[in-house]
C-alpha positions in Angstrom: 109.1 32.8 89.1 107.3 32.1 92.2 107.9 33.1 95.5 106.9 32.4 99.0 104.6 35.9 98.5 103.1 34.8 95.1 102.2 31.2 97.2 101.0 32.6 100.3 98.6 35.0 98.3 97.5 32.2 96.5 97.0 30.3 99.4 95.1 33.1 101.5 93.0 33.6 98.1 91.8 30.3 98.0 90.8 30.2 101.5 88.8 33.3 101.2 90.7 35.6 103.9 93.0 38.6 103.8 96.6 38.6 104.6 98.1 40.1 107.5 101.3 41.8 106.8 103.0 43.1 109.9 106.7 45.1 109.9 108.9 46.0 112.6 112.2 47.6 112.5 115.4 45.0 112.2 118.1 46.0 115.2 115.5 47.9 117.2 116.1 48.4 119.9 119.0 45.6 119.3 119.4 42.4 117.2 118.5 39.7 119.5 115.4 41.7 120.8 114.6 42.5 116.9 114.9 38.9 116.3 112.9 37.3 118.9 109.8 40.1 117.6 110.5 38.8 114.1 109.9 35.1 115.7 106.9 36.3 117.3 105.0 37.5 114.2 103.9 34.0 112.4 103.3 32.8 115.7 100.8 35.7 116.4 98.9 35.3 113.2 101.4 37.4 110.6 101.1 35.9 106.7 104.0 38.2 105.6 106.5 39.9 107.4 108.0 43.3 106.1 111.1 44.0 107.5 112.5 47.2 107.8 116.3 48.3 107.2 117.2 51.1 109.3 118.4 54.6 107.4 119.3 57.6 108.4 117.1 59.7 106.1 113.6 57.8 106.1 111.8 60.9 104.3 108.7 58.6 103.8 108.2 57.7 107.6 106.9 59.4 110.7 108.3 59.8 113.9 107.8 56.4 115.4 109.5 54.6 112.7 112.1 57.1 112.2 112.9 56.5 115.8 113.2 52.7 115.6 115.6 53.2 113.0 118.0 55.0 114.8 117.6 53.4 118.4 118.7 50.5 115.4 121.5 52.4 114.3 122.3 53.4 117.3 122.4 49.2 118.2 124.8 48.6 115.7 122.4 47.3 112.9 123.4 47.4 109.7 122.3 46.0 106.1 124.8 43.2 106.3 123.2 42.2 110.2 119.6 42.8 108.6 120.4 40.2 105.9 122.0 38.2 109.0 118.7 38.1 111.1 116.7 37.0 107.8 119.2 34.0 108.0 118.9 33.5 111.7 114.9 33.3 111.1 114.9 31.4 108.4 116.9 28.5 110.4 113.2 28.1 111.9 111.1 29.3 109.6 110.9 28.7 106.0 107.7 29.0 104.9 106.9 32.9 106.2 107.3 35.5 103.4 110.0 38.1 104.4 109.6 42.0 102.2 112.6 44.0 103.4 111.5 47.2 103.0 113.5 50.9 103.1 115.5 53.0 100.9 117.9 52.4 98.2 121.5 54.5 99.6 122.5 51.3 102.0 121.5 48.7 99.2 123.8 50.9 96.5 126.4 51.1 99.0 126.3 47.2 99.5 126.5 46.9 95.4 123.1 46.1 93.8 124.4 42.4 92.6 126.0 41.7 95.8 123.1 42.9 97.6 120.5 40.2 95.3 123.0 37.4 95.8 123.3 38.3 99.7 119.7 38.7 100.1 118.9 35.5 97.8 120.9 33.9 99.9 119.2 35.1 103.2 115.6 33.7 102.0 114.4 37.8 101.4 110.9 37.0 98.9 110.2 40.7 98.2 111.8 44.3 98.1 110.2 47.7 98.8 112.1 50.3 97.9 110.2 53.5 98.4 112.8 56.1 96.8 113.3 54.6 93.5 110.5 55.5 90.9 109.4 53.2 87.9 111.7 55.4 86.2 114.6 53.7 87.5 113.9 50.1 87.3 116.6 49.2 85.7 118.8 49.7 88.7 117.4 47.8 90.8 113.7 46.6 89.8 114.5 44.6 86.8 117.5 42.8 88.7 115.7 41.9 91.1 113.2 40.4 89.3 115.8 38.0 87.5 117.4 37.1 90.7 114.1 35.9 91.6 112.9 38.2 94.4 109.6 40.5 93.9 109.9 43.6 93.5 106.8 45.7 95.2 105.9 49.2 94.6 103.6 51.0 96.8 100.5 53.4 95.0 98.6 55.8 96.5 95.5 58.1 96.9 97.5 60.5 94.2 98.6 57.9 91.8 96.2 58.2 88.8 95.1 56.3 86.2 97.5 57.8 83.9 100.7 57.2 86.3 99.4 53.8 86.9 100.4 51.5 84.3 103.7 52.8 84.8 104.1 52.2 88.6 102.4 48.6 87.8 104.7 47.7 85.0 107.4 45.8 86.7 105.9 45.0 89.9 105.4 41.7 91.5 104.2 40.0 94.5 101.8 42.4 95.3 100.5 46.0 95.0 101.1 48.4 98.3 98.2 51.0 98.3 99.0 53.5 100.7 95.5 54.6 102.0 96.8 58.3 102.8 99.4 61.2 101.6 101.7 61.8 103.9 104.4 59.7 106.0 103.5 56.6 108.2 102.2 56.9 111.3 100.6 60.2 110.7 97.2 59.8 110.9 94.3 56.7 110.9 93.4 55.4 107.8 89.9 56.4 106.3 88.6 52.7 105.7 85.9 53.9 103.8 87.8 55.2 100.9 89.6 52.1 100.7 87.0 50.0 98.9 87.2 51.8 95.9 90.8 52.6 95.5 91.2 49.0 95.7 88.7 48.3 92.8 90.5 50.9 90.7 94.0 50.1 91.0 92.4 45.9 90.3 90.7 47.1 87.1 94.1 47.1 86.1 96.4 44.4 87.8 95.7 40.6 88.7 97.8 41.7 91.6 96.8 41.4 95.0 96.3 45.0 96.6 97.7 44.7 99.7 96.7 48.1 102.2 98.6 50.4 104.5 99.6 53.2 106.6 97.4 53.7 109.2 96.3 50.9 110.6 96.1 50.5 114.6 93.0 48.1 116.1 91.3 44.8 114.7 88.3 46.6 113.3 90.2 48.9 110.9 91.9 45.6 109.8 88.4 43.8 109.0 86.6 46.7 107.5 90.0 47.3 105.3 90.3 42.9 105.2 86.8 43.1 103.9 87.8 44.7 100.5 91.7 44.4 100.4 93.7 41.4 99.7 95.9 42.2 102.6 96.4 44.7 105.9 99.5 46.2 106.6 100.3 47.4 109.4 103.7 49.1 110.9 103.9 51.9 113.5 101.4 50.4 115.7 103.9 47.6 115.9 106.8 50.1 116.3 105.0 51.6 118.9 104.4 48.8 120.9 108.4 48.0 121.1 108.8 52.1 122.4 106.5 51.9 124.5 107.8 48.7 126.7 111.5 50.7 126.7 112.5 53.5 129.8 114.4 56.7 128.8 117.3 55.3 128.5 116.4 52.4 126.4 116.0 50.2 129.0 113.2 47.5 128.5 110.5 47.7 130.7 108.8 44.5 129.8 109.2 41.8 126.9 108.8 43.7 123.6 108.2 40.1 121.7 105.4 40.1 124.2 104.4 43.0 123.9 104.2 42.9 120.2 102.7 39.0 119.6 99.8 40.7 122.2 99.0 43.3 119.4 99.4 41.3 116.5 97.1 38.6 117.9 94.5 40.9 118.3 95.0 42.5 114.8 95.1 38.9 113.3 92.1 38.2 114.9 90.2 41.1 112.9 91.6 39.9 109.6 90.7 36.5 109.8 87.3 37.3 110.7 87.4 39.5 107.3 86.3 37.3 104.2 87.3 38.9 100.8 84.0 39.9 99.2 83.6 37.3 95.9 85.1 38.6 92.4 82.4 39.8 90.5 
């Protein structure tokens, strides 16, 4: 199996450079403005783009996240019109990696072989499902997998060597290191205990290690770049579609614009980032 992810990786790899990997919330604050942000991205320098699907209970994201969701919600997005805007983006874009990325109720509640065929169908690359442990792979995990989509599990500062051959076991496309405990948003990454995690969880995975949570200006994204296969980056991106919208949701100014402004900049400090050579 390969996947858009597996041949942008290898792409970025050969060339020597990081990946940028931006997300944004689908349906927020509605799914024509969602759609024109998820346009934006490649044009603003995004390699992959993680997609969010909005949920009621996001227990593993902070405020501003949790807040995109349910101005989404509130929008009238749902996992059926999430799989729709991948379609929709796709009539324009094939090459871009999309990760949806959120929690398992709405893709149980959509039937898990419905949901791979649907999504399949959609031109979805990757899955990030936070709530479902290795544990539980053959829910979801191992399907995917077969249906051709990667299936991405995220690591973090408190995964251990002993958990992680487990967490690595099925995964695909590429690792998530979260480069803090806690939920997104919450605080700014500490870049320079990234290096190392990122060596440890490669002494035992040809993966790329793609890193997260925390990430806000260019220069966290080349110090991070510098040592990480990729950058993720999320809130700051949710943050910059609340902050172009009035009380009442009202936009204030273009929150594509707004959005392709940040990205460029954050693109900028990842392509300036060269991937130190393999030892």
């Amino acid at each position: 199996m390969t996947t858009r992810i597996d041949r942008c990786m290898a792409k970025l790899k050969a060339e020597g450079r990081p990946a940028l990997v931006t997300y944004f919330m689908s349906g927020d604050p509605d799914y024509d403005t969602a759609l024109s942000i998820m346009k934006a991205l490649p044009k603003a320098g995004s390699d992959i783009i993680e997609m969010g699907m909005p949920f009621s209970d996001p227990m593993a994201d902070g405020p501003a996240i949790q807040a995109a969701g349910l101005r989404a919600l509130k929008g009238g997005q749902t996992l059926v019109k999430t799989l729709e805007m991948a379609r929709d983006f796709r009539a324009g874009d094939d090459e871009t990696p999309i990760v949806l990325m959120g929690y398992y109720n709405p893709i149980y509640s959509h039937g898990v072989d419905r949901f791979l065929a649907d999504a399949k169908a959609s031109g979805i690359d990757g899955l990030i499902v936070v709530d479902l442990p290795p544990e539980m792979d053959e829910e979801l995990c191992i399907p995917a997998v077969k249906a051709g989509i990667n299936f991405i599990r995220l690591a973090t500062p408190t995964t251990d060597d002993k958990r992680l051959p487990k967490v690595l076991q099925n995964t695909s496309g590429f690792v998530y290191y979260v480069s803090m405990t806690g939920i997104t948003g919450s605080a700014l990454a500490d870049t320079a205990k990234v290096a190392p995690a990122v060596t440890r969880i490669k002494s035992h995975t040809d993966l790329p290690v793609c890193v997260g949570f925390g990430v806000k200006t260019a220069e966290q994204a080349r110090v991070i770049g510098a040592s990480a296969d990729g950058v993720v980056v999320g809130t700051a991106i949710v943050n910059a579609v609340a902050n172009v919208l009035g009380p009442k949701g009202e936009k204030t100014a273009d929150p594509a614009e707004a959005v392709a402004t940040l990205v460029s900049g954050l693109a900028q400090g990842v392509h300036s980032a060269r991937l130190a050579p393999a030892e």
